[in-house]
MOPAC internal coordinates of N, CA, C and O (Angstrom, degrees):
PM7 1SCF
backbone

  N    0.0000 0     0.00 0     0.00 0    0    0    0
  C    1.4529 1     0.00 0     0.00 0    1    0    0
  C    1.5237 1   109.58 1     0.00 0    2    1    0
  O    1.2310 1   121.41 1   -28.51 1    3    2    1
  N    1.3802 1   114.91 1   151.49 1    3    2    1
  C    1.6006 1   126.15 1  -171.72 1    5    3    2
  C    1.3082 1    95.82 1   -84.51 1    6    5    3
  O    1.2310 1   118.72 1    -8.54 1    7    6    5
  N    1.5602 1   120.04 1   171.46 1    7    6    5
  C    1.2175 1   129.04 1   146.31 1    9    7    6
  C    1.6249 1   133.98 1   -29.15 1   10    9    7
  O    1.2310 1   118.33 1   -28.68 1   11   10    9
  N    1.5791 1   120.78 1   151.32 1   11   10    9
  C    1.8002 1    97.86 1   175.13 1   13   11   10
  C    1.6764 1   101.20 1   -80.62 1   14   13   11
  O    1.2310 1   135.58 1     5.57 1   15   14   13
  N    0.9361 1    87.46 1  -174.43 1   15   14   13
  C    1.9849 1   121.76 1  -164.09 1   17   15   14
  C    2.0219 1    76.98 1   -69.41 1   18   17   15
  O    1.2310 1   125.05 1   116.83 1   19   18   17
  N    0.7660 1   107.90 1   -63.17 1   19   18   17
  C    1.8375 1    94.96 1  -162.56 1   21   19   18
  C    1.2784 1   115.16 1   -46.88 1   22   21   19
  O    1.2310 1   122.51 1   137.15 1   23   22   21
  N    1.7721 1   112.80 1   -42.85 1   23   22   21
  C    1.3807 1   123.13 1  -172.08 1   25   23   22
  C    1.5859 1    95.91 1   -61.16 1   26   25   23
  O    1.2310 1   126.67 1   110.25 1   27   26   25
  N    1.2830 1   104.78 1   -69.75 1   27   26   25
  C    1.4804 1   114.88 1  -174.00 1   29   27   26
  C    1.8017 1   117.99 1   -38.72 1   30   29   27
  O    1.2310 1   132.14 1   136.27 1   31   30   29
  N    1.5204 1    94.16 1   -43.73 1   31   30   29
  C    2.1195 1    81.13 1   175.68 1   33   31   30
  C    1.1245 1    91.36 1   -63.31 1   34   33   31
  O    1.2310 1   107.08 1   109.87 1   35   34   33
  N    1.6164 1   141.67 1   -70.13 1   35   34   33
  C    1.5931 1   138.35 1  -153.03 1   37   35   34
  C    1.2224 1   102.55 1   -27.26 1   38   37   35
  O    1.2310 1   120.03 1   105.48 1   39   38   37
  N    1.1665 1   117.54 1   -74.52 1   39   38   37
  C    1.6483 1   122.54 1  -160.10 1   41   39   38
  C    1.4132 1    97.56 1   -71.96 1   42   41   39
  O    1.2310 1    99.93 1   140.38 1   43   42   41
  N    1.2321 1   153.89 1   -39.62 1   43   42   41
  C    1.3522 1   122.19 1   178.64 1   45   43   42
  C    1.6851 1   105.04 1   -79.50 1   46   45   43
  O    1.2310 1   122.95 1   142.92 1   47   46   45
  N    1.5820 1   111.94 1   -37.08 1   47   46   45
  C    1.7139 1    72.44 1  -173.25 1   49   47   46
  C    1.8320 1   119.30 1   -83.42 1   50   49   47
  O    1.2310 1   122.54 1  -155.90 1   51   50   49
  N    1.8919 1   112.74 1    24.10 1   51   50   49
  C    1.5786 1   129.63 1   154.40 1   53   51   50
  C    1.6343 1    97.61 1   -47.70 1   54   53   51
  O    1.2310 1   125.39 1   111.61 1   55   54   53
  N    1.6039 1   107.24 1   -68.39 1   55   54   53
  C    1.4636 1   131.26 1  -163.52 1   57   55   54
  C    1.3326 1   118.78 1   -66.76 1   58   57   55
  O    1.2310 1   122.35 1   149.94 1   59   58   57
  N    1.3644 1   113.10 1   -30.06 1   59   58   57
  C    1.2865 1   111.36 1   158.46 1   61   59   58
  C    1.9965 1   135.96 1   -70.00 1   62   61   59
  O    1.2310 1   133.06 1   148.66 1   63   62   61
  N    1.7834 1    92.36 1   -31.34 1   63   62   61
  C    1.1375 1   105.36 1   163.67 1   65   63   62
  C    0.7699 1   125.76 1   -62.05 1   66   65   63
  O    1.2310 1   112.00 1   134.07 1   67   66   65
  N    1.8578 1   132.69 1   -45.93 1   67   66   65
  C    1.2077 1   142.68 1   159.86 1   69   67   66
  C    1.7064 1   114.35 1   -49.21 1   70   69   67
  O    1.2310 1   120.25 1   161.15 1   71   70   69
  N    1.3995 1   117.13 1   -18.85 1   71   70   69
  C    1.3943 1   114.94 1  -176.64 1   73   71   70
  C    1.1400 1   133.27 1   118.90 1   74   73   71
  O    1.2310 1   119.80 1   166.80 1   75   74   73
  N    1.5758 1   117.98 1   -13.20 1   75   74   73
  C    1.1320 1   115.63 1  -169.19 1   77   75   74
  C    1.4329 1   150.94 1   -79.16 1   78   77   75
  O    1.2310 1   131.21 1  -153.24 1   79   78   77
  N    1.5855 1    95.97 1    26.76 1   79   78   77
  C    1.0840 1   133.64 1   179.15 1   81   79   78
  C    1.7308 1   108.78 1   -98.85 1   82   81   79
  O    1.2310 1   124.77 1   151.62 1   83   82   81
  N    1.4190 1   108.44 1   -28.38 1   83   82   81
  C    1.3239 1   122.95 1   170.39 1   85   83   82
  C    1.3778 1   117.56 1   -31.33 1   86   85   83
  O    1.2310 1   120.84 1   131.47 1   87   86   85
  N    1.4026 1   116.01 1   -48.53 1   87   86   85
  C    1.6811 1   113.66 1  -146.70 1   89   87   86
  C    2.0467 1    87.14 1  -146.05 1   90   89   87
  O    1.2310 1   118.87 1   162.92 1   91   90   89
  N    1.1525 1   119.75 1   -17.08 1   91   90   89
  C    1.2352 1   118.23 1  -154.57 1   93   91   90
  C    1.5267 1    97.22 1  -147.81 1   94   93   91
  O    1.2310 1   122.55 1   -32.61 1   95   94   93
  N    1.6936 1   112.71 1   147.39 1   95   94   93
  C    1.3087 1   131.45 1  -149.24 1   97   95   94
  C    1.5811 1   113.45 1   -92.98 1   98   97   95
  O    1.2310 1   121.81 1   -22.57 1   99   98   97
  N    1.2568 1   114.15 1   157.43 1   99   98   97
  C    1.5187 1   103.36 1   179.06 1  101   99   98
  C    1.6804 1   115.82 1   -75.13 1  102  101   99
  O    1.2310 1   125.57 1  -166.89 1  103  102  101
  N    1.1248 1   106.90 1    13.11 1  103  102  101
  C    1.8373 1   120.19 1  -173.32 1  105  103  102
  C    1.4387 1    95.20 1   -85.06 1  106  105  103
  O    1.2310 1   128.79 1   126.82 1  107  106  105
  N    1.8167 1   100.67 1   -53.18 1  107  106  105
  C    1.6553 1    98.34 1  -177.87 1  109  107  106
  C    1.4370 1   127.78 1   -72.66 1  110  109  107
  O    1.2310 1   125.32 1   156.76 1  111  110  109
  N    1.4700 1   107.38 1   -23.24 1  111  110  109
  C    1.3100 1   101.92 1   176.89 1  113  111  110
  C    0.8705 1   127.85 1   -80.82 1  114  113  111
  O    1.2310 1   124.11 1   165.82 1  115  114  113
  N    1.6349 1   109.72 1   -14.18 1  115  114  113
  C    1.7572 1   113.27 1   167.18 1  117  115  114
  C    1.4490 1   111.84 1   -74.67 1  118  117  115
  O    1.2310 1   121.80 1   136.97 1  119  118  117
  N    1.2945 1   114.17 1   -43.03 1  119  118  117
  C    1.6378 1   118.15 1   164.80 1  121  119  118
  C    1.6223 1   107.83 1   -34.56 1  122  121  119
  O    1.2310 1   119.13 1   130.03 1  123  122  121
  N    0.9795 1   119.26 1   -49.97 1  123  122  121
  C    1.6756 1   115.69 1  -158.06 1  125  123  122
  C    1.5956 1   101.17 1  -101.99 1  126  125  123
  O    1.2310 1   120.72 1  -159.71 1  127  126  125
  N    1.2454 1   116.23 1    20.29 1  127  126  125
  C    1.4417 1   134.88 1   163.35 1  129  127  126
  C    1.6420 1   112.32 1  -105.08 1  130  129  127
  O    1.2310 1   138.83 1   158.56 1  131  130  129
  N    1.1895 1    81.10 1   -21.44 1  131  130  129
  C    1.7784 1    92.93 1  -168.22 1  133  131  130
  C    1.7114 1   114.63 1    67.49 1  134  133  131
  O    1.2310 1   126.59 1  -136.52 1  135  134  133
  N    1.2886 1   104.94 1    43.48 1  135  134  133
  C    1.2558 1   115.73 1   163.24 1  137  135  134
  C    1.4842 1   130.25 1  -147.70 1  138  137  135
  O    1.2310 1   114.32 1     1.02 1  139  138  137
  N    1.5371 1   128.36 1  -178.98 1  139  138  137
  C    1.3088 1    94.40 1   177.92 1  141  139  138
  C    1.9174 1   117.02 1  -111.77 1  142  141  139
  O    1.2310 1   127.16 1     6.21 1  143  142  141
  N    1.5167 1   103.83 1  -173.79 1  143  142  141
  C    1.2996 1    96.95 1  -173.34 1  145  143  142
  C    1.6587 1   131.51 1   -41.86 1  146  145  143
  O    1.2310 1   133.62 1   126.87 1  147  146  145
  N    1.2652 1    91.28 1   -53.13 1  147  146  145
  C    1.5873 1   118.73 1   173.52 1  149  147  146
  C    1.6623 1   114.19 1   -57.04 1  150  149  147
  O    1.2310 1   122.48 1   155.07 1  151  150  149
  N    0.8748 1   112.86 1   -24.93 1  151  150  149
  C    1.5059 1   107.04 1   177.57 1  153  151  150
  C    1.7451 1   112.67 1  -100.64 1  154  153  151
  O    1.2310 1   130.93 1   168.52 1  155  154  153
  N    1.1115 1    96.51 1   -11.48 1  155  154  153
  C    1.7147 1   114.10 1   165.45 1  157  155  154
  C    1.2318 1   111.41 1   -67.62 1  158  157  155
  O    1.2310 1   121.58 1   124.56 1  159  158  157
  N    1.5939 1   114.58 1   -55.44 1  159  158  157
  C    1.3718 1   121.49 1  -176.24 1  161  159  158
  C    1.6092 1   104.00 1   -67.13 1  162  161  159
  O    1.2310 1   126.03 1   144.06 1  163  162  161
  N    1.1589 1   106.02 1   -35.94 1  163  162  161
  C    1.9611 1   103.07 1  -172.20 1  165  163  162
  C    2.1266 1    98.28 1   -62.73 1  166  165  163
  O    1.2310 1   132.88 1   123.38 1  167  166  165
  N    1.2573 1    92.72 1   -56.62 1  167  166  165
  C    1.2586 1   108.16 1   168.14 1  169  167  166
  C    1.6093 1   123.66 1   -16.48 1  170  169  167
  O    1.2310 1   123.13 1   123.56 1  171  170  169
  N    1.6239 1   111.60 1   -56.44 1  171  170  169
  C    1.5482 1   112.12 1  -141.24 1  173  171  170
  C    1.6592 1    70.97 1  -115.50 1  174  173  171
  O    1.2310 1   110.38 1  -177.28 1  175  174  173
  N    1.2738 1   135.68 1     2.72 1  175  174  173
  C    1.4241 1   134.58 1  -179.01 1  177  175  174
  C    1.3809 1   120.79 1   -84.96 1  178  177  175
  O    1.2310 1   129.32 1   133.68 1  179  178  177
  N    1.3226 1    99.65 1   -46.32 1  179  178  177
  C    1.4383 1   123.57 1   165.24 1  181  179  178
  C    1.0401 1   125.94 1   -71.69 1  182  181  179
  O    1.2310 1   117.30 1   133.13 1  183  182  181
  N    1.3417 1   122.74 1   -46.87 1  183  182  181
  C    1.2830 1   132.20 1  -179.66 1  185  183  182
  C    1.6159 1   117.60 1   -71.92 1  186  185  183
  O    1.2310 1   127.08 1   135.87 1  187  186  185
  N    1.4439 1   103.98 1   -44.13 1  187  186  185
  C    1.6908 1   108.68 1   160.72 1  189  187  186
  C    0.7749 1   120.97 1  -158.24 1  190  189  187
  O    1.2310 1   116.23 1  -101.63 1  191  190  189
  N    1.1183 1   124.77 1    78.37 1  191  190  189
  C    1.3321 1   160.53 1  -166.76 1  193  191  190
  C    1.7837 1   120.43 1   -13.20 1  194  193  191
  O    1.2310 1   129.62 1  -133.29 1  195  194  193
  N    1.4835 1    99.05 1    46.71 1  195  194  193
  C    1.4536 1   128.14 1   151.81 1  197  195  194
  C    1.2254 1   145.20 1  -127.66 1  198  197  195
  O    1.2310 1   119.13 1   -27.32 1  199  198  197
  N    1.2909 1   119.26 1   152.68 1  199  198  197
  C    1.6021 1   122.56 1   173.26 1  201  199  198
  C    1.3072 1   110.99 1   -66.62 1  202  201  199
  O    1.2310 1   116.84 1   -35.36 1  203  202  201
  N    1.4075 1   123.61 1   144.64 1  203  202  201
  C    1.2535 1   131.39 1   174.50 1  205  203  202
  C    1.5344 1   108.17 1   -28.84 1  206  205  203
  O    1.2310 1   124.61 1   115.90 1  207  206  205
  N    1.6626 1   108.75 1   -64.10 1  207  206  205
  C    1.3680 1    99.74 1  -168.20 1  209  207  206
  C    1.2560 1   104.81 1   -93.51 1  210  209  207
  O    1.2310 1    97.71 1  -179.33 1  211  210  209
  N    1.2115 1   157.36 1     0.67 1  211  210  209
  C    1.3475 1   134.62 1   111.50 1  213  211  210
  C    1.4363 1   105.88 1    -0.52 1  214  213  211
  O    1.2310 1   113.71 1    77.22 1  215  214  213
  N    1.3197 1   129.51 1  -102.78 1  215  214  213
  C    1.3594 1   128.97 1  -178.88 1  217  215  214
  C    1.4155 1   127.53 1   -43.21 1  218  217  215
  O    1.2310 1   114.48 1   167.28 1  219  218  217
  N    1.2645 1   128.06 1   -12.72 1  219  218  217
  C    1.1507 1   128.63 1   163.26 1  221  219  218
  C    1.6827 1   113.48 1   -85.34 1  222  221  219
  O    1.2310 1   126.04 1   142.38 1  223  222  221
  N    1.2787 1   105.99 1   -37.62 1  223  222  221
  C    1.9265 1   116.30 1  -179.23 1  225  223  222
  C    2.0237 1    94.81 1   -58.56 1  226  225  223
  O    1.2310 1   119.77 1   137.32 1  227  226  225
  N    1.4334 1   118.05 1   -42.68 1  227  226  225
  C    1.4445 1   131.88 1  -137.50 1  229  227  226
  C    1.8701 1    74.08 1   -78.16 1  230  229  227
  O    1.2310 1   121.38 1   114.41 1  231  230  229
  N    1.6782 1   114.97 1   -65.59 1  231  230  229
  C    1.1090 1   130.84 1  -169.27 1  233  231  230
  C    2.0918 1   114.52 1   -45.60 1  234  233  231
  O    1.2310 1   129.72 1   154.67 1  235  234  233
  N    1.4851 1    98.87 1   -25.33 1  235  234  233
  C    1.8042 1    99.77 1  -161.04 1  237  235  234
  C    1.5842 1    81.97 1   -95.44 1  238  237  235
  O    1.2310 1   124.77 1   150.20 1  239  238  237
  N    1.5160 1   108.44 1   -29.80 1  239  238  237
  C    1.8585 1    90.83 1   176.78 1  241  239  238
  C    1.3210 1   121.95 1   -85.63 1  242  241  239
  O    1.2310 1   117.19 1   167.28 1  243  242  241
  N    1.0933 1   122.95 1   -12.72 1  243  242  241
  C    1.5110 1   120.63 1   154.93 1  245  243  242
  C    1.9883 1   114.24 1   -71.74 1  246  245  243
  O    1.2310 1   128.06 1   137.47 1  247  246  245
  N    0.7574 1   102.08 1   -42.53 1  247  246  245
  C    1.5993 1    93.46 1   162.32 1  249  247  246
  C    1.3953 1   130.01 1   -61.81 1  250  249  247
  O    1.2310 1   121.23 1   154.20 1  251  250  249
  N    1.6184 1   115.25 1   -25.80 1  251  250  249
  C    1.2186 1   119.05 1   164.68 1  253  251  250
  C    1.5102 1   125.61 1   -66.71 1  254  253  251
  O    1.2310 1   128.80 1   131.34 1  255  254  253
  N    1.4586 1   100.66 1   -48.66 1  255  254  253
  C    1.4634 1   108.47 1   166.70 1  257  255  254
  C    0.9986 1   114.69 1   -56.45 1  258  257  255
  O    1.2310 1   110.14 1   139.49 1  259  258  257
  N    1.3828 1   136.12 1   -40.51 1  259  258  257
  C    1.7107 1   124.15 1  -160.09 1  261  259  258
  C    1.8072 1    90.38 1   -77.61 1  262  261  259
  O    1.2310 1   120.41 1   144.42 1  263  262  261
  N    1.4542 1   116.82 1   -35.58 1  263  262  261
  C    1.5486 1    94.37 1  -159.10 1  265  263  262
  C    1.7029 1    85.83 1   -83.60 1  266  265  263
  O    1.2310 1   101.63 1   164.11 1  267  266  265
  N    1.1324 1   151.12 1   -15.89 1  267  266  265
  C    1.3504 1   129.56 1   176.77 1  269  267  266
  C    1.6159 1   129.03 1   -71.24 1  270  269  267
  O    1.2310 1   127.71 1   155.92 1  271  270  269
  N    1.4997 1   102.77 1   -24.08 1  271  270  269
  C    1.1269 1   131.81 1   152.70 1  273  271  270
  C    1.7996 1   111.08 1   -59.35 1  274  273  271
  O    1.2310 1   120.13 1   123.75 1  275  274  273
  N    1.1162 1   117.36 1   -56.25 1  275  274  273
  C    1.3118 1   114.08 1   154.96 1  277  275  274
  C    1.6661 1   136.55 1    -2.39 1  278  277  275
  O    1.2310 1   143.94 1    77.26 1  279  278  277
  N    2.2256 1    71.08 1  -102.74 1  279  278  277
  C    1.7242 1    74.61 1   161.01 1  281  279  278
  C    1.2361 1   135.30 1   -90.68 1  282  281  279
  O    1.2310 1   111.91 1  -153.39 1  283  282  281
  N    1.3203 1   132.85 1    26.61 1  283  282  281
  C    1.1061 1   134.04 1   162.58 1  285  283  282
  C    1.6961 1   102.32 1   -80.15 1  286  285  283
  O    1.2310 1   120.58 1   135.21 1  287  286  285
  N    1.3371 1   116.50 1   -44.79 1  287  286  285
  C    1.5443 1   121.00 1  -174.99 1  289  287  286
  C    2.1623 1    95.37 1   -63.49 1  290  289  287
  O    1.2310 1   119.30 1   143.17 1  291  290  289
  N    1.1228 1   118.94 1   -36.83 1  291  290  289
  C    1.4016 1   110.76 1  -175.50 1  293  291  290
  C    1.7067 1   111.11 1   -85.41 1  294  293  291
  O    1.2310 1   115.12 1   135.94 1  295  294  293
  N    1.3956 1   126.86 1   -44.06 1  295  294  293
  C    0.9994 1   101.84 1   148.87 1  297  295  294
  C    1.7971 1   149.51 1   -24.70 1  298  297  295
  O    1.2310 1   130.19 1   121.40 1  299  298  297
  N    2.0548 1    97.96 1   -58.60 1  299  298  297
  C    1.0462 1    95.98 1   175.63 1  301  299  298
  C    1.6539 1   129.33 1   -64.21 1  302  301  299
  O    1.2310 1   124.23 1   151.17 1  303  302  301
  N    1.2700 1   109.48 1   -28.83 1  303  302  301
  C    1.4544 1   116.53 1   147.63 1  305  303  302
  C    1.1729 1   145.90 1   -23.03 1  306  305  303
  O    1.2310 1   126.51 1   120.82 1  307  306  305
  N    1.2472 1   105.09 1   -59.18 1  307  306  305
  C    1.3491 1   134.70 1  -179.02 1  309  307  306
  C    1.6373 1   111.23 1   -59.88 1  310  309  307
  O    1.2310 1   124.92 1   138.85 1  311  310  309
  N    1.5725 1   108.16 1   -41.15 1  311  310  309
  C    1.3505 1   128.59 1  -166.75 1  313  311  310
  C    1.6626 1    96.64 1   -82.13 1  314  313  311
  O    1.2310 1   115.10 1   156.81 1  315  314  313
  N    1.2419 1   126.90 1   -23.19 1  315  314  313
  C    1.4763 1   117.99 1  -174.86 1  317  315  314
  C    1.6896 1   115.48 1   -89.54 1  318  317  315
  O    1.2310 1   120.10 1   180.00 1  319  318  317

């Protein structure tokens, strides 16, 4: 038997935070969980009540904001 549903969202949505949804599929990341896709998705559904890429879309827009926030903070800098 696999891991429970709690363990299992943790560590993918670790892996998702880290990105690994970035460049590579939710097939593999369940592979390297040692589980499969579908029980990932039940997983990260239950547990917080999103789809993988839900959490990956949620994760690339918080990265957008922080770097726009960024350069808006280096711009304004720049100007003083």
């Amino acid at each position: 038997m696999g891991m429970d549903r709690a363990a299992l969202a943790t560590l993918a949505a670790e892996r998702i935070e880290a990105g690994a949804l970035d460049e590579g599929s939710l097939e593999a990341l369940a592979c390297a969980l040692g589980s499969t896709s579908r029980s990932v998705r039940r997983a990260l559904r239950s547990e917080l009540g999103l789809a993988p890429v839900e959490l990956a879309q949620a994760r690339r827009l918080a990265l957008a904001r922080e770097l726009a926030r960024t350069m808006v903070a280096e711009q304004q800098r720049s100007r003083s």
